[in-house]
VEXZA-576723 format. One line per field, with one value per atom (N, C-alpha, C, O): x, y, z. Coordinates in steps of 0.02 Angstrom, whole numbers, plus 50000, padded with zeros to 5 digits. Layout:
<atoms>
x <- (X_...) $
y <- (Y_...) $
z <- (Z_...) $
</atoms>
This chain:
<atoms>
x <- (62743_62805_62788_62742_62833_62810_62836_62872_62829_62869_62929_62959_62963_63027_63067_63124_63032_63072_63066_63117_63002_63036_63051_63045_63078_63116_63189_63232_63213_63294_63291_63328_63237_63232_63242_63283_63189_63245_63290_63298_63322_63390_63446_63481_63433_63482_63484_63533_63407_63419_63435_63442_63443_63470_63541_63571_63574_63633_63645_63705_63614_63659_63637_63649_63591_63576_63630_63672_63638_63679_63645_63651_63618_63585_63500_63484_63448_63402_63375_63411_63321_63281_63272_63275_63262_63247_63179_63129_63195_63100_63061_63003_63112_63077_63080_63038_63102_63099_63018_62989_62994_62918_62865_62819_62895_62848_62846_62795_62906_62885_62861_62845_62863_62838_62761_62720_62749_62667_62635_62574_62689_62653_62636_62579_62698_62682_62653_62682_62620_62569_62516_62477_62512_62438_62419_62361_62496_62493_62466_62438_62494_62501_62428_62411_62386_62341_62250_62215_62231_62209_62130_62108_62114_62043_61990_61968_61953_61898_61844_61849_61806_61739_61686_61680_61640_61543_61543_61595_61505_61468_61488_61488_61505_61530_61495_61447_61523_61494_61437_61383_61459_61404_61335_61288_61327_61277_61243_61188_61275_61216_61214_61158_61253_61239_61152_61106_61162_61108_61035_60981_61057_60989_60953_60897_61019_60960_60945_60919_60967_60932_60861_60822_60859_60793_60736_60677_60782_60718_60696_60639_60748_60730_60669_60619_60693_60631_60569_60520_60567_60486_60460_60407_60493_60467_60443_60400_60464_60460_60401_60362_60384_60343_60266_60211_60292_60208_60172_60113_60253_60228_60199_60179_60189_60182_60114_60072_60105_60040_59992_59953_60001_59966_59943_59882_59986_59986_59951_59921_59950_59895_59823_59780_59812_59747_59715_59662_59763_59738_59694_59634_59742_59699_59666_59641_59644_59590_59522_59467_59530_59474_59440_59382_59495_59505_59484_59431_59510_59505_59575_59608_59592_59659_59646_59591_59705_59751_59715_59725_59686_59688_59625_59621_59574_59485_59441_59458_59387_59331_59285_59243_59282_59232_59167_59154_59129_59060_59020_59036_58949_58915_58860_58827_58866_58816_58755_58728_58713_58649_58605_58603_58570_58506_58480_58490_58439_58404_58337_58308_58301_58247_58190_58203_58142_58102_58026_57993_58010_57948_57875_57858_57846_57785_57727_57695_57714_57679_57595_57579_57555_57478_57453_57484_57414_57376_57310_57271_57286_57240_57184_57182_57119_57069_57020_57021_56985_56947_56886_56877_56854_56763_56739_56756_56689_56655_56637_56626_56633_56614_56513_56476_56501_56448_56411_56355_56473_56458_56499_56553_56480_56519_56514_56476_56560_56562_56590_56631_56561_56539_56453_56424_56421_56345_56297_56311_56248_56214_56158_56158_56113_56072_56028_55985_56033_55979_56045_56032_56114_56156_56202_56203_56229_56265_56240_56182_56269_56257_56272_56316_56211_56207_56234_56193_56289_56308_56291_56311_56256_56247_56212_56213_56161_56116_56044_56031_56001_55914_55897_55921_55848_55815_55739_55719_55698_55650_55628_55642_55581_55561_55487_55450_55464_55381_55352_55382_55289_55260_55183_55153_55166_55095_55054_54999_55065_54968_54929_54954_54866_54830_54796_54774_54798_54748_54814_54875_54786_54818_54865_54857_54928_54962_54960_54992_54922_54929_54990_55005_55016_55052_55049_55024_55073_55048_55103_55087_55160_55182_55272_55287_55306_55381_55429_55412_55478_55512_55610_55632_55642_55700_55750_55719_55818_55877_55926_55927_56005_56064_56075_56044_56128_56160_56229_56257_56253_56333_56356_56366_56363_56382_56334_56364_56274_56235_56163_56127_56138_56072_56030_56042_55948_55909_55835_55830_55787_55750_55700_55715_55628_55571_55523_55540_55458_55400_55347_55339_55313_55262_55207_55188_55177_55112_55058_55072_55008_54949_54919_54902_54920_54905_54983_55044_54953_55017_55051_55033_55123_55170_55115_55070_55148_55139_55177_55225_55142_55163_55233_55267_55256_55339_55351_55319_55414_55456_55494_55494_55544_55588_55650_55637_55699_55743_55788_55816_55794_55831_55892_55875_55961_55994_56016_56002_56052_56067_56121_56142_56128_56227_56196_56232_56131_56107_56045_56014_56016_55985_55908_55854_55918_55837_55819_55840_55729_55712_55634_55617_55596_55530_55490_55490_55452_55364_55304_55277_55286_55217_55159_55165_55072_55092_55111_55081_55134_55155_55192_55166_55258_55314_55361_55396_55356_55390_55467_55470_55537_55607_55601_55583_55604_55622_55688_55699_55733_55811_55802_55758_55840_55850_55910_55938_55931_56005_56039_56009_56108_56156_56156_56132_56222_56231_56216_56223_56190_56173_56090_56066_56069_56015_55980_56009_55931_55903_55822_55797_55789_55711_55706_55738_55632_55608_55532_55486_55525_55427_55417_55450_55334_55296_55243_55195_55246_55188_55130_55135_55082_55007_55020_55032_55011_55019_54983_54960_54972_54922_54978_55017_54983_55022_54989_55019_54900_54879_54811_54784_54802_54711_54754_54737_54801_54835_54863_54857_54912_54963_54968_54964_54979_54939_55018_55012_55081_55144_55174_55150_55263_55290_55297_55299_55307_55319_55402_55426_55434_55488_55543_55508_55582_55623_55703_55745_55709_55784_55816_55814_55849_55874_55968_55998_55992_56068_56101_56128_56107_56134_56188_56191_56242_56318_56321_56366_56243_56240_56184_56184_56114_56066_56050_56052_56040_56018_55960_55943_55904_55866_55798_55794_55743_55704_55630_55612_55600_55562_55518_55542_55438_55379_55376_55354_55401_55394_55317_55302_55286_55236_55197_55230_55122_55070_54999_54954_55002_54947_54930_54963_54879_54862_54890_54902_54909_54917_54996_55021_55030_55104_55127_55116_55157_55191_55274_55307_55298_55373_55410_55395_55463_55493_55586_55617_55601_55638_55725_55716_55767_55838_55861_55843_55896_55968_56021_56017_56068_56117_56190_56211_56210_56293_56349_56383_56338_56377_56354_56293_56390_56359_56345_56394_56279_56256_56264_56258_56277_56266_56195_56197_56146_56094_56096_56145_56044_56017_55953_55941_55917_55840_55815_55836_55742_55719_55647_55640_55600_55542_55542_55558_55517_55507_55427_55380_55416_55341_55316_55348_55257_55252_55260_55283_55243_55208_55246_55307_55199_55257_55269_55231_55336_55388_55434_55453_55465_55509_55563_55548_55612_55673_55745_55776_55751_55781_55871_55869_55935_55995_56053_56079_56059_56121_56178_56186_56243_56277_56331_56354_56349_56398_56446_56491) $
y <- (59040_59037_59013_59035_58961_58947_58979_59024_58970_59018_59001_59046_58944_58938_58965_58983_58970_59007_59074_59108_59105_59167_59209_59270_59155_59176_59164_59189_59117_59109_59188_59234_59192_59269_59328_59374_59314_59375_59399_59458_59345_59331_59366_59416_59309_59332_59411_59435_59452_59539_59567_59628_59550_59580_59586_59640_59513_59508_59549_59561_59574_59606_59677_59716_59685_59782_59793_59752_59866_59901_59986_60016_60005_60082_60059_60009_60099_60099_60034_60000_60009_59951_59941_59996_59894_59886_59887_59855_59942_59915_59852_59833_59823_59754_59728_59683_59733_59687_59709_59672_59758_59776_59738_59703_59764_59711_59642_59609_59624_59526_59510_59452_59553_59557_59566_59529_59610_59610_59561_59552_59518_59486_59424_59401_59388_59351_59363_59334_59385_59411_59389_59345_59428_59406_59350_59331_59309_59259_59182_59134_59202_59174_59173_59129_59227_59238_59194_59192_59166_59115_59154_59211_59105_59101_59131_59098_59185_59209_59151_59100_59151_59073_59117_59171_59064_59103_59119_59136_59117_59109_59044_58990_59052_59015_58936_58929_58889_58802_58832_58854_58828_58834_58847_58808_58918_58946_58892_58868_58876_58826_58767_58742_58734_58697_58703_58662_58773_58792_58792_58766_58831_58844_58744_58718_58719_58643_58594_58541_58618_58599_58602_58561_58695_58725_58694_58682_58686_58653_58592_58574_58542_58478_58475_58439_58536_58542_58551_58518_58600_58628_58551_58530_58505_58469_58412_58374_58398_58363_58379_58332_58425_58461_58470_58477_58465_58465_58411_58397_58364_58284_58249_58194_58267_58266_58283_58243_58343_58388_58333_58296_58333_58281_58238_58230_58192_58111_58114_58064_58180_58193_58206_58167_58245_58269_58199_58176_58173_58102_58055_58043_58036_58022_58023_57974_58102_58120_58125_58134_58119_58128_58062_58045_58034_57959_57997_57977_58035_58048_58070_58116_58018_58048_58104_58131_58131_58187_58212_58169_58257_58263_58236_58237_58212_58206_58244_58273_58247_58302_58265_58238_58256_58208_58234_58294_58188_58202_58206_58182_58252_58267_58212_58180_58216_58154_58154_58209_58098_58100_58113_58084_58164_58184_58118_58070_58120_58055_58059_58112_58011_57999_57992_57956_58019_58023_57999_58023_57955_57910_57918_57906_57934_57948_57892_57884_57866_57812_57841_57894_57806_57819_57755_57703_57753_57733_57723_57767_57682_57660_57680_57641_57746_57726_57640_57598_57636_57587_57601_57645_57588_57607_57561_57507_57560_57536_57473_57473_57421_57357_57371_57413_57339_57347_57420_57444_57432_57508_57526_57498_57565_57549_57634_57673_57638_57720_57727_57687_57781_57847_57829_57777_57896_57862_57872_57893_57855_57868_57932_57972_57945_58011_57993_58034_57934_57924_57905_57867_57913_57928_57844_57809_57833_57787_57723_57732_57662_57588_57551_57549_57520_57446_57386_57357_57359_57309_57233_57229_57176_57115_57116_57067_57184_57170_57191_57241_57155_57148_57253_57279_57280_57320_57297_57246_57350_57371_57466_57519_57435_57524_57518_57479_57548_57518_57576_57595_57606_57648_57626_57669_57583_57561_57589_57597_57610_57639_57570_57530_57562_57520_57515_57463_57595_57583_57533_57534_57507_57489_57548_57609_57499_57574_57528_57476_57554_57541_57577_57634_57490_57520_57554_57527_57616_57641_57634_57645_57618_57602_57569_57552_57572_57507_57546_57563_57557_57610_57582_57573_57576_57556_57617_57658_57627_57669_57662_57645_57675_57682_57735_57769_57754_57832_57823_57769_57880_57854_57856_57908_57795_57786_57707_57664_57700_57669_57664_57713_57575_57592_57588_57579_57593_57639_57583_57543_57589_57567_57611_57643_57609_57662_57608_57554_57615_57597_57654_57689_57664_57720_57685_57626_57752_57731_57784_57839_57757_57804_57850_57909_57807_57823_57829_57829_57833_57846_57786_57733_57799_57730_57666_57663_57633_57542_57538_57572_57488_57506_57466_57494_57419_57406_57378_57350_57399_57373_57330_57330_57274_57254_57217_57169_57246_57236_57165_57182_57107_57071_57017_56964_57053_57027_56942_56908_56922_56844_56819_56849_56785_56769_56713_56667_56716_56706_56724_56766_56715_56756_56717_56744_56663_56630_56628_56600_56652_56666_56618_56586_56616_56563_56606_56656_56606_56623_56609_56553_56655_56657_56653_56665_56627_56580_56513_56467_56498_56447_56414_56379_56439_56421_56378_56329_56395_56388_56428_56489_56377_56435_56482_56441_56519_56579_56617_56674_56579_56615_56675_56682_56721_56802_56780_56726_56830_56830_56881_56921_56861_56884_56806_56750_56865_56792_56818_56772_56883_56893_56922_56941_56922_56959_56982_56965_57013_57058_57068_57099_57030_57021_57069_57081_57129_57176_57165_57168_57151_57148_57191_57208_57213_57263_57252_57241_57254_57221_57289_57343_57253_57300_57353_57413_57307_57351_57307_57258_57317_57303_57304_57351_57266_57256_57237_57207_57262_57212_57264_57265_57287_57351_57388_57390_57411_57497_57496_57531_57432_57439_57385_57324_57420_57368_57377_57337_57396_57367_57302_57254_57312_57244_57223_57266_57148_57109_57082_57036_57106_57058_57127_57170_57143_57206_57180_57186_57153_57132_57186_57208_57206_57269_57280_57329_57213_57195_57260_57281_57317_57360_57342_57282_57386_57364_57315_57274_57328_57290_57252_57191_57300_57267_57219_57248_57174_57119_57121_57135_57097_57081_57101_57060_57142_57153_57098_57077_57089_57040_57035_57048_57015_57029_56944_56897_56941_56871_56816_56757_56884_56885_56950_57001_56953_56992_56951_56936_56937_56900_56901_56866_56941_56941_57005_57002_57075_57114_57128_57184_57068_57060_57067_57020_57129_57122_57119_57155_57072_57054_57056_57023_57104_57114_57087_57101_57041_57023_57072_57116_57064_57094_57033_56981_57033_56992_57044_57097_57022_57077_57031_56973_57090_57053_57025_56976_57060_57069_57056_57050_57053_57044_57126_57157_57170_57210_57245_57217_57302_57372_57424_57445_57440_57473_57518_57526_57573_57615_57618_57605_57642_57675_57731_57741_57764_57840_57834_57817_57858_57867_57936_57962_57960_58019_58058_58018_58102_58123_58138_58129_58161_58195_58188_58234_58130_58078_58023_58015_57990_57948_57900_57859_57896_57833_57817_57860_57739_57704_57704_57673_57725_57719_57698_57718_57633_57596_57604_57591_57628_57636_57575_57565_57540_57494_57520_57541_57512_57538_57495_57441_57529_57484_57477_57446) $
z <- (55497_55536_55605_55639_55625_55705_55741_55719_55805_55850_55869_55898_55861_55862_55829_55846_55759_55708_55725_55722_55744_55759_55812_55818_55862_55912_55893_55930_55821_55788_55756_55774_55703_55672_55728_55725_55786_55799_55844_55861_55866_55882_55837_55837_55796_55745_55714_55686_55725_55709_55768_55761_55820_55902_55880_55878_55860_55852_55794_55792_55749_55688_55680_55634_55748_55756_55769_55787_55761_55781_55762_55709_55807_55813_55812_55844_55773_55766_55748_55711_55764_55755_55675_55647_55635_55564_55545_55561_55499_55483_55455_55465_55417_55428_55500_55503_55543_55599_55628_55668_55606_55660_55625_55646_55530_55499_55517_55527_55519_55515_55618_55635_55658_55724_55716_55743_55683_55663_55626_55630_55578_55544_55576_55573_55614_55653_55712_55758_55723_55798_55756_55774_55679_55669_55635_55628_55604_55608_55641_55616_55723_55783_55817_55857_55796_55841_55842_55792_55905_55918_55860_55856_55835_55815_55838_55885_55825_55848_55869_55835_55906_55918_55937_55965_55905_55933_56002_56029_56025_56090_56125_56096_56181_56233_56216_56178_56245_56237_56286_56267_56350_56421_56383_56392_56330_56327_56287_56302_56243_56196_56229_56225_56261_56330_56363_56366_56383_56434_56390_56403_56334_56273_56256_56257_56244_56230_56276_56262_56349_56417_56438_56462_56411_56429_56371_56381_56296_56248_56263_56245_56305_56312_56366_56364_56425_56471_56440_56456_56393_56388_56353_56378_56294_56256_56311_56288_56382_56430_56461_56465_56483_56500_56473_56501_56391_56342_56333_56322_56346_56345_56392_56374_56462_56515_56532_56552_56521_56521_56478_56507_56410_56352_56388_56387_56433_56433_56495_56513_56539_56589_56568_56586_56539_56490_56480_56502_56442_56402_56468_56470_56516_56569_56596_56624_56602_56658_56608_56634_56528_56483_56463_56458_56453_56418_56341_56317_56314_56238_56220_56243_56165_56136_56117_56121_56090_56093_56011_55968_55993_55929_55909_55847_55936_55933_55966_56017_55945_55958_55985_55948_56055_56088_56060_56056_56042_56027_56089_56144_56069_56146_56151_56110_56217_56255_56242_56245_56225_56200_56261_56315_56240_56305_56317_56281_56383_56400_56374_56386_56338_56295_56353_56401_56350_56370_56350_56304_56386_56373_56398_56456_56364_56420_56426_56375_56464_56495_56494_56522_56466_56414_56487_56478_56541_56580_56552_56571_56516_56477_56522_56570_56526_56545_56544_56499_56605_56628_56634_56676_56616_56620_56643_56619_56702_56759_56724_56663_56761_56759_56734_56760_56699_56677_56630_56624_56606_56580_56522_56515_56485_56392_56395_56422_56362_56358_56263_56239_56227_56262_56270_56252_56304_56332_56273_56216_56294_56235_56227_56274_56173_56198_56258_56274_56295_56378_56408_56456_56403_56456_56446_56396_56500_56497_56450_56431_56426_56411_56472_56515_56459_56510_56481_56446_56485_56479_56520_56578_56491_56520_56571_56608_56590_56644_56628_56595_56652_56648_56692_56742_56642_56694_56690_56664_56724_56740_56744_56773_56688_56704_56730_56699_56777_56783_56826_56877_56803_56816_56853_56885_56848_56887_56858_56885_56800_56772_56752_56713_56783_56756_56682_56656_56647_56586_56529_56536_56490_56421_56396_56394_56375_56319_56256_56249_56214_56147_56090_56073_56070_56018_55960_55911_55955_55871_55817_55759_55831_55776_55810_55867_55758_55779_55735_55679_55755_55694_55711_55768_55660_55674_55642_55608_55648_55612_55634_55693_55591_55636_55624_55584_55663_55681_55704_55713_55714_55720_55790_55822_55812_55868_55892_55925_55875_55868_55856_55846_55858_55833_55866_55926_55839_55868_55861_55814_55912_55899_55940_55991_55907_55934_55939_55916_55969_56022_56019_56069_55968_55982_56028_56022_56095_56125_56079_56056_56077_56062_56137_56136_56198_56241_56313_56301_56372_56395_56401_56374_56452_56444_56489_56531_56457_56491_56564_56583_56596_56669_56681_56724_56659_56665_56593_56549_56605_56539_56558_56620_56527_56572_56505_56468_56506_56447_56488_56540_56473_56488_56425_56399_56418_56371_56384_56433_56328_56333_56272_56223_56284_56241_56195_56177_56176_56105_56053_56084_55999_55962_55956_55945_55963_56006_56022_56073_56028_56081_56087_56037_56142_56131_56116_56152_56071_56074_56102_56105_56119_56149_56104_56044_56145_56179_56136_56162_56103_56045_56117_56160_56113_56139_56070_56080_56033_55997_55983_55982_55973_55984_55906_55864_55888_55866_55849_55869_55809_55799_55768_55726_55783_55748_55723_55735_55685_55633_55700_55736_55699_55755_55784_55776_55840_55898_55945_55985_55989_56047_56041_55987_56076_56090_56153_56205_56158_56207_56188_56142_56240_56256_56289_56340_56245_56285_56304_56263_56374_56361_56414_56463_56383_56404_56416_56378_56496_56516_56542_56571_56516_56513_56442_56441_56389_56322_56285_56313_56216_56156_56107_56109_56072_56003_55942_55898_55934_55899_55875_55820_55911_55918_55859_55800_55881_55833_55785_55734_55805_55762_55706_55715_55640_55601_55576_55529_55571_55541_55556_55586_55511_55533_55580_55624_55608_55672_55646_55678_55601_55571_55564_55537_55571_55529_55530_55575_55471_55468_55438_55380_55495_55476_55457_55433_55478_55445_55451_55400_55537_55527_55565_55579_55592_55621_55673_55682_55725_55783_55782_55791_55767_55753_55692_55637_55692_55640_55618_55560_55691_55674_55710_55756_55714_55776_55749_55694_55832_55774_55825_55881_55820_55874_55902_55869_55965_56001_56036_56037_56062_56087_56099_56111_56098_56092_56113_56075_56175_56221_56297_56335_56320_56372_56391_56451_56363_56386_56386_56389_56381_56383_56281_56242_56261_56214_56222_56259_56180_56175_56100_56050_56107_56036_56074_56126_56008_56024_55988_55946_56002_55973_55946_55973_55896_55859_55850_55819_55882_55892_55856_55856_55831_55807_55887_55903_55902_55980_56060_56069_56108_56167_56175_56196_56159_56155_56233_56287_56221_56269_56247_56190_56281_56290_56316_56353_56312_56350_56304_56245_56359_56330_56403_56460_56345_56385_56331_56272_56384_56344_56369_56423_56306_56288_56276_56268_56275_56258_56179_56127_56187_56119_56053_56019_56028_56049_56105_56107_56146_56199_56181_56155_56193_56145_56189_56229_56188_56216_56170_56118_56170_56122_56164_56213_56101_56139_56078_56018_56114_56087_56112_56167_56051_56045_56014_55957_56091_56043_55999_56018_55935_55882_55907_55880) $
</atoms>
């Protein structure tokens, strides 16, 4: 019923009371009231207004934060930066240098002489007779022996050379040893010839030594020559008991 109509309805029961009100008239007053009456509604507009303001903020806000992060890392959003490789460390090996004229390790009479002439010389006037010539290797190098019967000879004098030929005495005849370097030892005021009745030849084909070999034995002057594989390093030491010149090449 609209309300026009029932403002005719109840008109028209004003006009046809007469004493007490009708009981239908309260009914159809109630009915149209609850007819008439406006729609219950949720919660205000404003509020849900306000509620998807505040969601739009926070989603503004996360996006913001993100796209900052992202910058200051340089790693997207959603990767696990891997960790930085330690710095590698190198250690620098300074190659020992061993003295100009000197070969290491030493030998049992101490350092090697490399490429230079000695002299060993004692001034005894009597004869040192040879008693015998003895060769071996060992590890590190080889070995050569000089037996005296009597005491040492008054100089020795080892002088090497950058080949394996050497002259003979007194012939003067050249003399090649097997190798390519060698090393002339003579001993002057000695006998190579009264005592010693062994070899003058010992091809001995060991790592360094080749070849030892008797050059000269005249006038007091004996000379044994080296054939060496190499530009040879020396040492020598005479020793006692019996007294001996031992002479170490090393391999």
């Amino acid at each position: 019923m609209t309300r026009d109509s029932f403002r005719r309805e109840i008109n028209r029961e004003f006009d046809a009371m007469s004493g007490a009100p009708s009981p239908a008239l309260s009914a159809r007053v109630r009915a149209a009231l609850a007819e008439n009456r406006p729609a219950r509604i949720g919660p205000p507009v404003w509020m849900a207004g306000m509620a998807a303001a505040l969601i739009a903020l926070i989603i503004v806000g996360v996006l913001v934060a993100s796209n900052l992060n992202r910058h200051q890392t340089g790693i997207a959003p959603g990767t696990i930066p891997s960790p930085s490789p330690s710095p590698s460390v190198v250690a620098t090996v300074t190659p020992s240098v061993s003295p100009s004229g000197q070969a290491s390790p030493t030998s049992p009479a101490g350092a090697y002489d490399c490429n230079s002439s000695a002299t060993s010389s004692t001034g005894a006037p009597q004869t040192a007779f040879i008693a015998a010539v003895r060769t071996g290797t060992h590890s590190g190098y080889d070995q050569v022996t000089i037996e005296f019967s009597t005491a040492r000879p008054a100089d020795v004098n080892f002088e090497p050379q950058s080949s394996a030929t050497f002259t003979g005495a007194p012939s003067g005849q050249s003399i090649t040893l097997a190798g390519q370097d060698g090393i002339l030892i003579t001993i002057q005021g000695a006998d190579g010839h009264t005592q010693y009745t062994g070899p003058t030849d010992f091809k001995t084909n060991y790592s360094e030594l080749k070849e030892l070999r008797q050059v000269q034995d005249f006038e007091g002057t004996v000379q044994w020559a080296l054939g060496l594989a190499h530009n040879g390093c020396y040492a020598y030491s005479f020793l006692s008991n019996p007294t001996r010149l031992v002479i170490y090449i090393k391999q």
